[in-house]
C-alpha positions in Angstrom: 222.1 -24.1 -56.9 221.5 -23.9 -60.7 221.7 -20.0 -59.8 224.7 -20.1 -58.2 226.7 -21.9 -60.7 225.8 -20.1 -63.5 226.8 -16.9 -61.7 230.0 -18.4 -60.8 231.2 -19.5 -64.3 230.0 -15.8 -65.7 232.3 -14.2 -62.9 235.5 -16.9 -64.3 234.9 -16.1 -67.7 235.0 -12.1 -66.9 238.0 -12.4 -64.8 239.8 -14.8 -67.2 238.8 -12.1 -70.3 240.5 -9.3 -68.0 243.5 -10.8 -67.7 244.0 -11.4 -71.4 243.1 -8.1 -71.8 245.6 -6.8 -69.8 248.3 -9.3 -71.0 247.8 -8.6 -74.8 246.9 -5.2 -75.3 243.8 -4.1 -77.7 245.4 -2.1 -80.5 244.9 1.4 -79.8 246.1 1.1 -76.0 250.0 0.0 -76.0 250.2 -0.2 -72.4 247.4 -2.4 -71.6 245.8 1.0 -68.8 242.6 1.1 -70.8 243.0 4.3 -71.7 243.0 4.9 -75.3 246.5 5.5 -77.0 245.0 9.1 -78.3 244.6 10.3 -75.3 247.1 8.4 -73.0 249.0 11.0 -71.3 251.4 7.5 -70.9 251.0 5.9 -73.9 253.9 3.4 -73.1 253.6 3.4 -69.3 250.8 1.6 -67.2 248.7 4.9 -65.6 245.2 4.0 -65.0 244.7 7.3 -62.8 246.6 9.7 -65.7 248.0 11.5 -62.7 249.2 14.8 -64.0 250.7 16.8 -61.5 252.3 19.5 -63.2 249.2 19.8 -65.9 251.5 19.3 -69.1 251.3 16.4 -72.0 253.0 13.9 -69.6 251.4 11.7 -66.7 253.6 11.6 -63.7 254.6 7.9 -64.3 256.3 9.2 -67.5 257.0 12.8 -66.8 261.0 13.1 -66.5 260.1 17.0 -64.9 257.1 15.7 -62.6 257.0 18.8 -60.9 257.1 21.2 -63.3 260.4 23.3 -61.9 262.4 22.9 -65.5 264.9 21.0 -64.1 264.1 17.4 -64.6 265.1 16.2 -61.1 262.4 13.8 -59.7 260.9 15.0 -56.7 259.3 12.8 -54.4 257.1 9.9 -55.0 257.3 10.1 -59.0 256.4 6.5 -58.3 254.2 5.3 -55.4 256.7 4.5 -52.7 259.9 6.0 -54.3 262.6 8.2 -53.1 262.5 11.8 -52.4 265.1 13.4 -55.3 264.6 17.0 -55.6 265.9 19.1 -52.4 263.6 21.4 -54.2 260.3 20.7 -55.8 258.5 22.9 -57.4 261.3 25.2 -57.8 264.3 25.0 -60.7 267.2 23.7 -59.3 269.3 21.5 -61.7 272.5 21.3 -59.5 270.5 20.7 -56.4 272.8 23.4 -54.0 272.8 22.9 -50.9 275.0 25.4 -48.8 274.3 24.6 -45.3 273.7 20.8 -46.0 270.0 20.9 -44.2 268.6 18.7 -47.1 266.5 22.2 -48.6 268.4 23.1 -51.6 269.4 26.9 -51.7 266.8 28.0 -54.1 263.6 27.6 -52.0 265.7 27.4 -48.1 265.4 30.2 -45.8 268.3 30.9 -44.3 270.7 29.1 -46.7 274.0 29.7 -44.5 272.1 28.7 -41.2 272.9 31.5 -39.2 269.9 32.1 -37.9 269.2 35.2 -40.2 267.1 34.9 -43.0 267.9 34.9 -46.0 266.0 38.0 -47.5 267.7 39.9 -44.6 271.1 38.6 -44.3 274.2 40.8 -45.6 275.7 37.5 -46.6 273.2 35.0 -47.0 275.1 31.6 -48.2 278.3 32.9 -45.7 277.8 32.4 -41.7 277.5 35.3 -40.4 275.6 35.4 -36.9 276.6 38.8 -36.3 276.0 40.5 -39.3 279.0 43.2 -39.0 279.0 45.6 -41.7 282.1 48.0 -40.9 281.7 49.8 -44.6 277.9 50.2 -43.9 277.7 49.1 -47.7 274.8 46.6 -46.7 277.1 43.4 -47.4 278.5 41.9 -44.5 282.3 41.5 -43.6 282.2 37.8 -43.6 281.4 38.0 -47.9 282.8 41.8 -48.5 285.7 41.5 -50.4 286.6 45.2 -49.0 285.6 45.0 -46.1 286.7 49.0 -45.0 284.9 50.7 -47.9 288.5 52.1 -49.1 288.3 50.6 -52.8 291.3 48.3 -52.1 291.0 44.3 -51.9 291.5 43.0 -48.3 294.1 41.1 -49.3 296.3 44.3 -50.8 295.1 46.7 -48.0 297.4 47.4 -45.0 294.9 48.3 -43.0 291.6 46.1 -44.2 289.6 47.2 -41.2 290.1 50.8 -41.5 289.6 53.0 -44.0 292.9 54.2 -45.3 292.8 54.6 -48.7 296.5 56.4 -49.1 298.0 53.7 -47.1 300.3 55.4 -45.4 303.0 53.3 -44.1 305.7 55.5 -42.3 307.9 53.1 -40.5 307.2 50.4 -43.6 306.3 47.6 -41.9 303.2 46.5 -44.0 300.8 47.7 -41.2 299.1 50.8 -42.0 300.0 53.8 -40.1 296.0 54.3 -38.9 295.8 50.8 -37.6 299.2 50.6 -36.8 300.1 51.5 -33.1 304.2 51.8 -33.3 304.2 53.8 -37.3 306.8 56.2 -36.8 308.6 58.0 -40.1 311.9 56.3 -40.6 315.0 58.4 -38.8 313.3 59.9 -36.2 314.6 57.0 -33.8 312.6 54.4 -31.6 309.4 54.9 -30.2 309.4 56.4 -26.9 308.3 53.9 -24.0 304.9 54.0 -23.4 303.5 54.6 -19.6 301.9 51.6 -18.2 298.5 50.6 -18.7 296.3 50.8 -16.2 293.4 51.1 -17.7 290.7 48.4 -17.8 288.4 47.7 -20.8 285.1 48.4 -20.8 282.4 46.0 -21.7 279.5 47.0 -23.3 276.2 44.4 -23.8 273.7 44.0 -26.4 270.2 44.6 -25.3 269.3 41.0 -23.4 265.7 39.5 -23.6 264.5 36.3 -22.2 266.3 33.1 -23.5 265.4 29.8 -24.8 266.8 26.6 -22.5 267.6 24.6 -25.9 269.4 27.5 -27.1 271.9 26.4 -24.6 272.7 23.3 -26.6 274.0 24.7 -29.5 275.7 27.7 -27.7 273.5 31.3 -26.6 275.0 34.0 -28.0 275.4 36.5 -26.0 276.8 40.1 -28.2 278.6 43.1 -26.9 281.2 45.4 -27.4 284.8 46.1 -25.9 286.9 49.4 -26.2 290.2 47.3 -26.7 292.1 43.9 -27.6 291.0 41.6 -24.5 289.9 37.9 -24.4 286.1 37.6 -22.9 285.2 34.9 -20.2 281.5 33.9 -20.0 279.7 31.9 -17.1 275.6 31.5 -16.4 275.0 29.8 -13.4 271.7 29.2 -11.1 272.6 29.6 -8.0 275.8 27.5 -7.3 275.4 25.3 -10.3 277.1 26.8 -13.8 274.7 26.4 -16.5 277.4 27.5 -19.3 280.6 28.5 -20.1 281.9 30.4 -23.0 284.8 32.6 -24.4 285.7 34.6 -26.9 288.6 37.6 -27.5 288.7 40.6 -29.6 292.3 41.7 -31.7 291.4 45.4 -30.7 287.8 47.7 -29.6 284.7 46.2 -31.4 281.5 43.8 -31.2 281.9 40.1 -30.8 279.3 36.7 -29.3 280.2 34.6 -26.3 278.5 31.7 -26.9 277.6 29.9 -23.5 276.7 26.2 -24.3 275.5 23.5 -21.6 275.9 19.7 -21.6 273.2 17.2 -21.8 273.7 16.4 -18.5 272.6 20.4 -17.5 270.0 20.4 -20.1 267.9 17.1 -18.8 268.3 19.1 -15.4 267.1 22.3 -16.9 264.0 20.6 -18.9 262.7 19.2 -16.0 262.0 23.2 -14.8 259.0 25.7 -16.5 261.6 28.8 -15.7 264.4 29.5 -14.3 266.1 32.6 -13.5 270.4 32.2 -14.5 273.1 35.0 -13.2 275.7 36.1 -16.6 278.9 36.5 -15.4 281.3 38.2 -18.2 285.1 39.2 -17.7 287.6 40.9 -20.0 290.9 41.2 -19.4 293.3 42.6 -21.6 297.1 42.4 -22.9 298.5 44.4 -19.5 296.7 42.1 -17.5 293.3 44.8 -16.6 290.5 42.8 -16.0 286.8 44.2 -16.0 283.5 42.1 -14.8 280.1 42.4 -15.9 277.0 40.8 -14.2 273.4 40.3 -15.9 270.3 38.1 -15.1 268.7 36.4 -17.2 265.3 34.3 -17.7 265.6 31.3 -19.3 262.3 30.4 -20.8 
């Protein structure tokens, strides 16, 4: 018994010696850690551990670039428990961009424009541009290309910003080019004689198809291919009777475009409750006369 209460008034005394130490500082430690004011990589902050996560002078606690980016955002968990800051850590990022709002800031994200291209390959990286059409060829896409035809005039001073015209001829001066301009006529030579009818139907042209993801169909397939004339696209998938999708899209004259086909929840509880299923693409163009052209695929949804 003697023993025990000898033991228990040492333990008292050691605990009660501890807390003064901690509530009045030995000179040579400001912050009461224990750790010697020398070599206190927080000489004012409480660090015990001297966490140092970027290896400079300063403990994380006190380190106002923690991560050692150069830009003196706080990333996450400066302090045990505390908010993530930096969309970027690790990385210099002082205005903490964020194109495509995802929460990565541009600096480190991989497809800043989310597009579904990545960045080190897209012609226009912080501009959506599924697509990727590059009608110049000059490796940045139309979507960013301030000239988008390759002539050396601005798309906003070019009459014909799609084609390459760079004398812009304008016979019948209208402000549309005479290569992109389907009535130019020089002035005095009278109206335009009527055209014949048109009778012909566009043709549809699609990109090479592979198998497809179901949750694509959430935030729309895309589906690319090419007309040889102005027409608006129509886009159905369907599994037997029931219609999976529907999209649209239309074209101001020949070129590439997407249909995207998107599903509602209702079609994609019915479609996740199915390991694969095998969907009919039903396209049709029609164009200004009224000529309408179909086009049928299958496809495997995965």
């Amino acid at each position: 018994m003697r023993s025990w209460r000898i033991l228990t008034i040492a333990l008292s005394v050691a605990l009660s010696l501890a807390g003064t130490a901690f509530a009045h500082p030995e000179p040579g430690d400001v912050d009461g850690d224990t750790i010697g004011d020398a070599v206190d990589n927080c000489q004012y902050v409480y660090n015990f551990d001297q966490a140092n996560a970027d290896g400079d002078r300063f403990g994380n606690r006190c380190d106002p670039d923690y991560d050692g980016d150069g830009d003196t955002v706080v990333p996450e968990y400066r302090y045990p428990g505390g908010p993530t800051a930096d969309n970027c850590p690790g990385t210099p990022n002082t205005d903490q961009a964020d194109a495509d709002g995802d929460g990565v800031g541009d600096p480190c994200d991989i497809d800043t424009d989310l597009d579904r291209n990545a960045d080190v390959f897209d012609n226009c990286p912080t501009v959506w541009n599924f697509g990727q059409g590059d009608i110049d060829s000059d490796t940045q896409g139309d979507a960013c290309d301030a000239d988008i035809d390759g002539d050396l005039l601005a798309n906003a001073a070019d009459n014909c910003a799609d084609v390459y015209n760079p004398d812009q001829r304008d016979d019948d001066r209208d402000g549309r080019g005479l290569l992109c301009d389907g009535d130019d006529r020089p002035a005095g030579t009278g109206p335009a004689p009527t055209p014949p009818p048109d009778r012909t139907k566009p043709t549809l042209r699609l990109a090479g198809l592979r198998g497809y993801e179901r949750a694509d169909l959430a935030i729309g397939l895309p589906v690319g291919l090419r007309a040889s004339e102005a027409c608006s696209i129509t886009g159905r998938l369907s599994a037997g009777k029931r219609t999976l999708a529907r999209g649209r899209a239309a074209l101001a004259g020949a070129g590439r475009t997407f249909v995207f086909l998107r599903a509602n929840a209702k079609t994609i509880r019915w479609l996740a409750r199915r390991e694969r299923v095998r969907a009919t693409l039903n396209l049709r163009a029609v164009d200004g006369s009224g000529n309408a052209r179909a086009v049928k695929r299958t496809l495997a949804l995965g």
